[in-house]
C-alpha positions as semicolon CSV with decimal commas, in nm:
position;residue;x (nm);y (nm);z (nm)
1;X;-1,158;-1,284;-0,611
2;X;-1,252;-0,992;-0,424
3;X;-1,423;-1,111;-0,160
4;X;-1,175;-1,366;-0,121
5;X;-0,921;-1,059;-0,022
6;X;-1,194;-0,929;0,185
7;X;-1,261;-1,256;0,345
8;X;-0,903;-1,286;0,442
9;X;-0,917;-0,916;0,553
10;X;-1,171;-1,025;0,808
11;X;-1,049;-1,344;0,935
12;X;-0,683;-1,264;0,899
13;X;-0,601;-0,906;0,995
14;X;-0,928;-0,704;1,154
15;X;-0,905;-0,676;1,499
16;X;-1,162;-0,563;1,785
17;X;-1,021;-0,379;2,091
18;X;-0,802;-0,075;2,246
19;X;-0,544;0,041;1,983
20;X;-0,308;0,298;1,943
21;X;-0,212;0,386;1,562
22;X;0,072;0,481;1,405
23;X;-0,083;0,814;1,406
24;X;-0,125;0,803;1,767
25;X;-0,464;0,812;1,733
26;X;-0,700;0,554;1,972
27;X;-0,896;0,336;1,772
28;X;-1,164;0,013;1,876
29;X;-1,023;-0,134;1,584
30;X;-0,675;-0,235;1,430
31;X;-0,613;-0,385;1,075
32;X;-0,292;-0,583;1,068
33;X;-0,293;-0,581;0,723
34;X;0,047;-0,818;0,670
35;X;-0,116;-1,137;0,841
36;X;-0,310;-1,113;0,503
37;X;-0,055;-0,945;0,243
38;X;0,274;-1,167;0,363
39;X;0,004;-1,502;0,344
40;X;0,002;-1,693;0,028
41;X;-0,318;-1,630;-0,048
42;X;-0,268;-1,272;-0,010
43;X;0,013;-1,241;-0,160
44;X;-0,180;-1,423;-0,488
45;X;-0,517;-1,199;-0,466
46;X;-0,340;-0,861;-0,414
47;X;-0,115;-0,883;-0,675
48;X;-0,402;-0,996;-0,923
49;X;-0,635;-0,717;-0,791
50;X;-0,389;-0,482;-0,730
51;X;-0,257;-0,488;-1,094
52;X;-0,600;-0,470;-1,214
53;X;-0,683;-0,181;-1,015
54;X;-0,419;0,036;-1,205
55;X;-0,494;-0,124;-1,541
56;X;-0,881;0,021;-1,440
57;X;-0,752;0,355;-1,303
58;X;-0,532;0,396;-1,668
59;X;-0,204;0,400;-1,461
60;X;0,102;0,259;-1,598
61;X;0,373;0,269;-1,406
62;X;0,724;0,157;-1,403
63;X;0,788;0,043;-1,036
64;X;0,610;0,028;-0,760
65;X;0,695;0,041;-0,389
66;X;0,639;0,201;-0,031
67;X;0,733;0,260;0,297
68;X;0,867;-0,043;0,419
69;X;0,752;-0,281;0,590
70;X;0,386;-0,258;0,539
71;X;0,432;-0,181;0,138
72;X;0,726;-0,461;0,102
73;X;0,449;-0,756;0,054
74;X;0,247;-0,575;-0,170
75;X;0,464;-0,455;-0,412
76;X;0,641;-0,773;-0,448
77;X;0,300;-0,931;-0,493
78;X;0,182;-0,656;-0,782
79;X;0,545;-0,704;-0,956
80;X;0,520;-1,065;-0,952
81;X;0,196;-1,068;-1,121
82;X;0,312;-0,854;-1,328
83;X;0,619;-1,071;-1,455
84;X;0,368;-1,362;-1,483
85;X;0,131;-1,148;-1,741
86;X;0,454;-1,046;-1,932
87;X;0,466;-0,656;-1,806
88;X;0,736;-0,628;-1,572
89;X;0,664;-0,376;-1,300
90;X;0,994;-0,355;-1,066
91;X;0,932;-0,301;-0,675
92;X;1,094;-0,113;-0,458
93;X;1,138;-0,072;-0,084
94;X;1,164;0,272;0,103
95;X;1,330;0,298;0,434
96;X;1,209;0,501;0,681
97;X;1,584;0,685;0,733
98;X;1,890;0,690;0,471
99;X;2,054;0,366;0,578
100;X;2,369;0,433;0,723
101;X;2,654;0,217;0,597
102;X;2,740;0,112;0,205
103;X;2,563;0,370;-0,033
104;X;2,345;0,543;0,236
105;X;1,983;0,516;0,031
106;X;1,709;0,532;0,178
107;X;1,557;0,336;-0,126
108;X;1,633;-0,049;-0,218
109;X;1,537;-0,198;-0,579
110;X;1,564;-0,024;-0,906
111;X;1,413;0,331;-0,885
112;X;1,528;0,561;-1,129
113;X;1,536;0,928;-1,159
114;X;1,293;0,975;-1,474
115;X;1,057;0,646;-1,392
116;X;0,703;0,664;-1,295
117;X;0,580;0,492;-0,984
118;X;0,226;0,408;-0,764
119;X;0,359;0,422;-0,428
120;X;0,151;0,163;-0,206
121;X;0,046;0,130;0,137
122;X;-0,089;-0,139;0,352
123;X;-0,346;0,064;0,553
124;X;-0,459;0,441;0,506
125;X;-0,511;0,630;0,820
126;X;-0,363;1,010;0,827
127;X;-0,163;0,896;0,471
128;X;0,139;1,043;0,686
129;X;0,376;0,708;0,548
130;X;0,249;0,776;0,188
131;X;0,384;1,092;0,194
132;X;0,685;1,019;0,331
133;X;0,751;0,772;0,078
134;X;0,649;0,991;-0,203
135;X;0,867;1,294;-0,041
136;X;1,198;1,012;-0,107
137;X;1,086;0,867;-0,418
138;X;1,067;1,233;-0,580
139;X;1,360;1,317;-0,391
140;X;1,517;1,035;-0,605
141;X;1,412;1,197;-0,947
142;X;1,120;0,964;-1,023
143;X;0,759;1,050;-1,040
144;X;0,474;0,986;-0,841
145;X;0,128;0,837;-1,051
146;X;-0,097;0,747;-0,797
147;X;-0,073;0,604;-0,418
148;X;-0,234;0,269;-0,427
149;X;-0,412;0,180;-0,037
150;X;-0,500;-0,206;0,055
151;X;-0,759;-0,084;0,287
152;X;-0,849;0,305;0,340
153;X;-0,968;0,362;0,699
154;X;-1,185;0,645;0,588
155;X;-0,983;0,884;0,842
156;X;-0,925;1,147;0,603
157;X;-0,607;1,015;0,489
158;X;-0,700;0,990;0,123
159;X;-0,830;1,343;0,152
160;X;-0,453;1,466;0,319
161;X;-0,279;1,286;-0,002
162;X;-0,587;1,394;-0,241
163;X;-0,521;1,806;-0,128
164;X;-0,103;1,733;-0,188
165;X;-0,176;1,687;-0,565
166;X;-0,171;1,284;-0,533
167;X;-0,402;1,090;-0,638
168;X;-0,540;0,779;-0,456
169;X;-0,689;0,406;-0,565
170;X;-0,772;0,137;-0,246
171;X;-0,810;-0,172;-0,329
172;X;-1,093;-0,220;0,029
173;X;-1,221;0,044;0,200
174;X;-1,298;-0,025;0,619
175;X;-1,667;0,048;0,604
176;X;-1,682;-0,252;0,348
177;X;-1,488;-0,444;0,586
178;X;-1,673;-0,351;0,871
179;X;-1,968;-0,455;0,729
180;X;-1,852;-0,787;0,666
181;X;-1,733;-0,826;1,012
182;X;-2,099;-0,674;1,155
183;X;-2,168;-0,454;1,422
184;X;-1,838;-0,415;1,619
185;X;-1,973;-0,119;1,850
């Protein structure tokens, strides 16, 4: 199952060429991570994996949820399976601002002050979006298990998030990917 998600990484969202990140940073290559996580295939193996990654890590939390939109797919996909194996785990979506009309959150879905959350992330560079949606989830009252990354670029993100007390479970790291896709120098 695994390397199914990794062979879906490759042919799906890995990308060769001149980037610039959200970061800002330059970068050869680019991992558009929700040609695999909004797929139905992804969607399927990232739940699955995803769920059993916290089961392995002992964490046990009540929602789950991210910055949106990179997050959105993932969480759904780790909430559905977890319906299907009779543990609901509720998602949740994080804006980026307060939305400004209606009740003015800046969080969608049922987060409550008291709950205790993974807050997920598509891809891992600086771990700059991670905090920002753990800075709103605690902001709503809730607490903050673990960040769970699809892929961790190995950019020091999980380090940044790892020194701010949080701790941090990917699913693929990009040296595994990269050495599926080969030399890409």
């Amino acid at each position: 199952m695994r390397q199914r998600l990794l062979d879906l990484l490759a042919e799906r969202s890995f990308r060769v060429g001149e980037f610039t990140l959200a970061s800002g940073a330059k970068s050869r290559y680019y991992v558009d991570a929700r040609t695999t996580t909004l797929s139905a295939d992804g969607q399927s193996l990232i739940g699955t994996l995803g769920l059993a990654a916290l089961d392995d890590a002992g964490v046990r939390p009540d929602a789950v949820g991210g910055l949106t939109m990179g997050a959105d797919p993932i969480a759904c996909a780790i909430a559905h399976r977890s319906a299907l194996d009779g543990r609901p785990i509720d998602a949740f979506v994080v804006r980026k601002e307060p939305k400004g009309h209606g009740r003015r959150s800046q969080i969608e879905g049922r987060l409550e002050a008291g709950q205790a959350v993974v807050v997920v992330e598509d891809v891992i560079t600086t771990g700059g979006s991670a905090l920002k949606a753990c800075s709103a989830v605690k902001a709503a009252g809730a607490q903050v298990l673990a960040i769970l990354a699809l892929v961790d670029r190995e950019e020091g993100g999980r380090e940044a998030l790892e020194a701010e007390g949080y701790r941090v479970i990917s699913l693929v790291p990009l040296s595994e990917l990269r050495a599926k896709i080969g030399d890409i120098t």
